[in-house]
N, C-alpha and C positions, 0 to 999 in steps of 0.2 A: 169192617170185616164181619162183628155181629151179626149186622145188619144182612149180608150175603148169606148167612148159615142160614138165618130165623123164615130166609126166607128159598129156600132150597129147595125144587120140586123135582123127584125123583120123574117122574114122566117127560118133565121138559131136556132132564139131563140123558137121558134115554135117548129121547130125539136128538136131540145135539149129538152125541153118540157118534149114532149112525149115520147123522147128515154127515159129521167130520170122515169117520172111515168112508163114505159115499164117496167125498170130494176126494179125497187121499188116494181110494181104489179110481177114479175118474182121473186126475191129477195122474197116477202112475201109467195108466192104459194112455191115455191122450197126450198130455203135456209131457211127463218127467221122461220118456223115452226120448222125444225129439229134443229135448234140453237137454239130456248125458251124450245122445250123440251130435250134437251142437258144439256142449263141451270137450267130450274124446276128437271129437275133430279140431277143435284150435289145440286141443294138447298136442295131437297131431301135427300139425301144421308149426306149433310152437318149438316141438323137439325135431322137425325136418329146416327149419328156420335155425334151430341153433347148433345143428349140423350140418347144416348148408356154410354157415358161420365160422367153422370150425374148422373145416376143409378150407375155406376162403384164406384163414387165415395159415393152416400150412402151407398152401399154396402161395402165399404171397411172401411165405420167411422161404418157402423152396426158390419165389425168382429173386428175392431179394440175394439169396445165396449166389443163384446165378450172375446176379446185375453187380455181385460181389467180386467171383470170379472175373464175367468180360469185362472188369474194367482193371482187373490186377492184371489181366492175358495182355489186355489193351495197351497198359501204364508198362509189363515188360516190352512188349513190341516199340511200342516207343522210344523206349529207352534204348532196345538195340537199334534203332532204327538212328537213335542219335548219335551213339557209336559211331556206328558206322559212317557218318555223315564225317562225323570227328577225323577216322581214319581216313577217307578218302580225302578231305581239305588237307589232313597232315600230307599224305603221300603226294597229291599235288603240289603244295607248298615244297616237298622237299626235291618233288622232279624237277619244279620249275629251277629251285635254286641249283641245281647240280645243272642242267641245261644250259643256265646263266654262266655261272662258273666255266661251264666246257664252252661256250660262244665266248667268255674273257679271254680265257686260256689261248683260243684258234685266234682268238684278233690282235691278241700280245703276242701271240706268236707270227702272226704275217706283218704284225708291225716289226719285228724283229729281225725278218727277216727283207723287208724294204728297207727299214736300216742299213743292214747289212749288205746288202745291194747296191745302196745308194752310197756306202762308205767304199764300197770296194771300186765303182763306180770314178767316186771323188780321187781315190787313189791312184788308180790307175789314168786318169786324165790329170791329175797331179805330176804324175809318174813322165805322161807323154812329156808334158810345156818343159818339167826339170832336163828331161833329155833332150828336147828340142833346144832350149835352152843354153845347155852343157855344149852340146853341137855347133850352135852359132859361135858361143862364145870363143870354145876351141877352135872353131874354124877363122874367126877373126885373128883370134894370138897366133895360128897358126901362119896364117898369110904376113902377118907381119914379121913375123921371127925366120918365115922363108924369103921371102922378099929379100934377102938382106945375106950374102953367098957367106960370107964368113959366120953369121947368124948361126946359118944350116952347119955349117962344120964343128961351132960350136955345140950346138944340138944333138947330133948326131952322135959325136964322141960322149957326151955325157950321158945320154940315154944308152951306150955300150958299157958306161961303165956303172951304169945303177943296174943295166944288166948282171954283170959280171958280181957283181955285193950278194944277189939276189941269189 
């Protein structure tokens, strides 16, 4: 460092000087203007980029809010929609069973009444062969107990007198 003082030329530092302010005053007119606005432009471009960014990103918590909601709207539609699926298999289930039950009811009931048909039926052809029956039988006792002239006088007088008790 000495050595830099001992040898110091006020003329050459002069020049240097001026070449430096030259370059500096050249440097500002030529280069440093096209380099501030080089750099004001990517600042530019930096702060529209990170507002561009920024909006992106409320927009995308605004759909997510949405993609929020149509899927709660979604998940209740759903769920009424299962509902209701629910209700209408109960109400069928229960038509069906009440349908069932009335087609039991009409078939026990016409069975009941073919029964009933068929017994009264039975009865009454029952009813015929016992009197047909009753008829022959009496008609044979009869023919023999008349056949026979004392028989009949007998007959006759007692049947007057089971009249006569009665």
């Amino acid at each position: 460092m000495d050595k830099l003082i001992e040898q110091f030329q006020f003329g050459l530092f002069i020049w240097l000087l001026v070449i430096f302010v030259g370059l500096i005053f050249l440097l500002k007119k030529f280069a440093w203007k096209p380099i501030l606005d080089a750099v004001n432009t990517r600042e530019e471009g930096i702060k529209n980029a990170l507002l561009s960014a920024e909006n992106a990103k409320k927009e995308m918590q605004n759909l997510k809010a949405d993609n929020e909601k149509l899927l709660a709207e979604a998940r209740a539609e759903r769920d009424a929609l299962m509902k209701e699926a629910r209700e209408i298999k109960e109400k069928m289930i229960n038509d069906a069973k009440v349908e069932a039950q009335a087609q039991g009811e009409k078939l026990i009931a016409q069975a009941k009444a073919t029964i009933e048909g068929e017994k009264n039926a039975a009865l009454a052809d029952l009813k015929n062969q016992v009197s047909t029956l009753s008829i022959e039988i009496a008609e044979k006792v009869l023919k023999e107990e008349l056949s026979n002239k004392e028989a009949q006088t007998k007959l006759v007088d007692k049947l007057l007198g089971e009249a006569k008790l009665n």
